[in-house]
C-alpha positions in Angstrom: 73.9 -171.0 152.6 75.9 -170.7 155.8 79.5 -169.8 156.2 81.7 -166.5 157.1 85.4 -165.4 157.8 86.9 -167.5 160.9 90.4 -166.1 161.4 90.7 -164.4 157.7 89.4 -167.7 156.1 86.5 -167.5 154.1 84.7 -170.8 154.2 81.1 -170.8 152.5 78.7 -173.7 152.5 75.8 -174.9 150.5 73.8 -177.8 150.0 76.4 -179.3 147.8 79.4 -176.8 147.7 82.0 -176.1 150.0 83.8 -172.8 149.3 87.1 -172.8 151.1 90.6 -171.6 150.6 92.8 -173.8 147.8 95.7 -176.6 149.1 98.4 -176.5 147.5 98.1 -180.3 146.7 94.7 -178.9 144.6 97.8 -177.2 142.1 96.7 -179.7 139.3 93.1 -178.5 139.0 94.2 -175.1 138.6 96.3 -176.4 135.8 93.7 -178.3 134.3 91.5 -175.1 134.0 94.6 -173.5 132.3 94.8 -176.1 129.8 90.6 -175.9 129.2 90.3 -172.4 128.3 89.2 -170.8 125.0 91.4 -170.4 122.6 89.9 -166.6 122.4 91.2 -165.8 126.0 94.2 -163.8 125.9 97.5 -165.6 125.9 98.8 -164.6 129.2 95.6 -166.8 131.0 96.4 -169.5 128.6 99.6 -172.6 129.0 102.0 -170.9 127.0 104.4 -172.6 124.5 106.8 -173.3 126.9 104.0 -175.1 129.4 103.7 -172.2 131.8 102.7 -172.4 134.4 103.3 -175.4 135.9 102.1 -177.7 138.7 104.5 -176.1 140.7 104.5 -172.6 139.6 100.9 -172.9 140.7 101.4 -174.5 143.9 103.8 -171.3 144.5 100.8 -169.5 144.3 98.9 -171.3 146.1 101.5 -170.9 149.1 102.5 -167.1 148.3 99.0 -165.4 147.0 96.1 -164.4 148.7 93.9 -164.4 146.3 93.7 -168.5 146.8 92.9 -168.1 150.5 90.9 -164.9 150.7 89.5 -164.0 147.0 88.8 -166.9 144.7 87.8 -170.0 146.9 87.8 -173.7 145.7 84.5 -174.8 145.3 84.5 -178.6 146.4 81.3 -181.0 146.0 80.6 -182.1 148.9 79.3 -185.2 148.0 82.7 -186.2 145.9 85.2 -184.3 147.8 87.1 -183.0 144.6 87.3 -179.4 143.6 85.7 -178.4 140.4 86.6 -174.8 140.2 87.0 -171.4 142.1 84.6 -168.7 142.9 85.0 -165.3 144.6 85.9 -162.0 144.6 88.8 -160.1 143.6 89.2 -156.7 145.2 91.9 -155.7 141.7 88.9 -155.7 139.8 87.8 -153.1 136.9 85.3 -151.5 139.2 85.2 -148.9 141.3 86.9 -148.7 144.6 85.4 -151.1 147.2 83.2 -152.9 144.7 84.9 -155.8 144.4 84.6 -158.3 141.1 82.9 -161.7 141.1 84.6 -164.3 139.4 84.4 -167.7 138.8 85.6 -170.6 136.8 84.6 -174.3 136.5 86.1 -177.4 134.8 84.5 -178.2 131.7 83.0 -181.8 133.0 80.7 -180.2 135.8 79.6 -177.5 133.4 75.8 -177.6 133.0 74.8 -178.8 136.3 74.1 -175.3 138.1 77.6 -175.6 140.0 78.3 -172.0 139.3 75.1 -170.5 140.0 75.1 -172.2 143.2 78.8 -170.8 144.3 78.0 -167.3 143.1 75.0 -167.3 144.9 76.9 -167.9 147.9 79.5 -165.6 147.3 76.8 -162.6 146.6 75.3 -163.2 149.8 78.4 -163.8 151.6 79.1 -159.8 150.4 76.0 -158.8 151.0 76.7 -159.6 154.7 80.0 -158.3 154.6 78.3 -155.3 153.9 79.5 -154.6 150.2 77.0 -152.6 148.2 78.0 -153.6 144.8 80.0 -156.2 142.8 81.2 -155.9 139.6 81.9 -158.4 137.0 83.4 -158.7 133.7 82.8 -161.5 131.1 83.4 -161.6 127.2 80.8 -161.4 124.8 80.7 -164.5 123.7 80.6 -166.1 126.8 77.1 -166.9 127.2 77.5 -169.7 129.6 79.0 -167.5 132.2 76.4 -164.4 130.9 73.3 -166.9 132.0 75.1 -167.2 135.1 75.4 -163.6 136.3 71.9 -162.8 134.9 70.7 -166.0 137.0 72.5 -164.2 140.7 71.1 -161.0 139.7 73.7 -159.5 138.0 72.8 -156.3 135.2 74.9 -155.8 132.0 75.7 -152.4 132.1 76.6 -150.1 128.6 80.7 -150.4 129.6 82.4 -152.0 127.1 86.2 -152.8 126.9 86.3 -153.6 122.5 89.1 -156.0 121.8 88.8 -157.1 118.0 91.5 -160.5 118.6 89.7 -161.4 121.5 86.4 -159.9 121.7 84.7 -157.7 123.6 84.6 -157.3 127.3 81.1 -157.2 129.1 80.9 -155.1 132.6 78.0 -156.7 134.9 77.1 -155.3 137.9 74.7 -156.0 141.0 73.6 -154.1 144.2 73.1 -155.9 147.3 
């Protein structure tokens, strides 16, 4: 894994990922991870009735937010060029202050193929050599795709538990670098 900060940008690299910040033109695979989500997660991270958000509400975001150049990274393939997904971390997370969250999210056709493992891996070490001693991460039970992968880069379910009986209940992970 190489990468680092160049100027703010966070640009991590592995053998087949490219972490980098999001383009605004990349809008539509943010949407298309909207539209693929489970029908458990909670509406407001769902396409509500009226199609919110959009294409361009999202490229808004891209253009206004940090979080798409700083926090959660596109993870391109290399190999393809197209961007399957974000990974990073969020400093608003439920943890405690300066233990940042990891979070990631993939579209469901490269699911099953050790993308996310391979992006969180990167973005643990890329902490650990910021100098963070802990991330935190949060993940519903019935997740277990997403469970395999935090347990795969290390991560430790810990006894906190946010109970949510419409949506199920919220796991908290953590790790020590």
């Amino acid at each position: 894994m190489t990468g680092g900060a160049l100027d703010g940008e966070v640009r991590l690299e592995t053998s087949r990922l490219l972490l980098r910040p999001w383009r605004v033109e990349e809008a539509v695979v943010q949407r298309e991870l909207w539209t693929e989500r489970d029908p458990r997660v909670p509406p407001h991270r769902r396409i509500d009735a009226d199609g919110h958000p959009t294409v361009a509400e999202l490229e808004d975001s891209i253009r206004t937010s940090k979080v798409w150049s700083t926090e959660l990274l596109a993870v391109e393939r290399k190999a393809s060029r197209d961007v399957i997904g974000y990974c990073g971390l969020v400093g608003s997370g439920r943890g405690a202050v300066g233990e940042p969250e990891l979070a990631f999210e993939l579209l469901r056709r490269v699911w099953r193929q050790g993308y996310a493992t391979e992006a969180a891996s990167a973005v643990v070490e890329w902490a650990r050599s910021s100098g963070y001693e802990r991330l935190w991460a949060t993940v519903w039970d019935w997740n277990t795709a997403s469970r395999r992968v935090l347990a795969k880069v290390g991560f430790t379910e810990t006894d906190r538990k946010e109970v949510d009986a419409v949506h199920g209940t919220t796991l908290f992970a953590t790790r020590r670098l």
